[in-house]
C-alpha positions in Angstrom: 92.7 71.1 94.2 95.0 72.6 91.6 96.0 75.1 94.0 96.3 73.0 96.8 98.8 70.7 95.3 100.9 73.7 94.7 100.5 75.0 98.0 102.2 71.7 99.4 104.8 72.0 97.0 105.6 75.3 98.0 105.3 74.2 101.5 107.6 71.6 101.3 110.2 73.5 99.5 110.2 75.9 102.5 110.5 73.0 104.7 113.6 71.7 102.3 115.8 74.7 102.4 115.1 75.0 106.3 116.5 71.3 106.7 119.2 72.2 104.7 120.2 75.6 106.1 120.1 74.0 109.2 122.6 70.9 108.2 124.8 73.6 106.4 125.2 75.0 109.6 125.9 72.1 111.8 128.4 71.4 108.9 130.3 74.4 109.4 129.9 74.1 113.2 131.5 70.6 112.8 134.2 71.9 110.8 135.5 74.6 113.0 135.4 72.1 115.8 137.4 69.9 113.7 139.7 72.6 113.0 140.3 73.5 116.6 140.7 69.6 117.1 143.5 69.4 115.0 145.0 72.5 116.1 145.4 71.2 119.5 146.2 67.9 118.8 149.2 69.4 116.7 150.1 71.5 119.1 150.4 68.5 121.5 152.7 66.5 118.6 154.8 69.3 119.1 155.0 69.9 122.8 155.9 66.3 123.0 158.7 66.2 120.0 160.2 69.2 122.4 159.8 67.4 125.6 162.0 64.4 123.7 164.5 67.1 122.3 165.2 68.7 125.7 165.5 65.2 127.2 168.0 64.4 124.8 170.5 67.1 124.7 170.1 67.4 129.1 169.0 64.1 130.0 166.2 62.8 132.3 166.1 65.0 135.6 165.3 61.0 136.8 168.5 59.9 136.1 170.0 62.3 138.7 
């Protein structure tokens, strides 16, 4: 019975460290996603603080 009981312990300590890898990894998966999230959306800020630049110093080709 002794043994048993340490058996399970063991068992679920496996079973811990698996749960955990995996949510380390989803972690870093959700990361680099959010990384690439904010790269884009900053990259979009930009684009459209250059869009109102370029209108500014030529004007709206609507105007014309």
């Amino acid at each position: 019975a002794c043994e048993d009981a340490n058996d399970w312990d063991r068992q679920a300590n496996i079973k811990l460290k698996s749960e955990q890898k995996t949510s380390r990894k989803r972690i870093k998966d959700l990361e680099k996603e959010l990384r690439r999230k904010e790269k884009a959306l900053a990259e979009a800020a930009a684009l459209l603080v250059l869009q109102k630049k370029v209108q500014a110093i030529w004007g709206d080709p609507e105007d014309e």
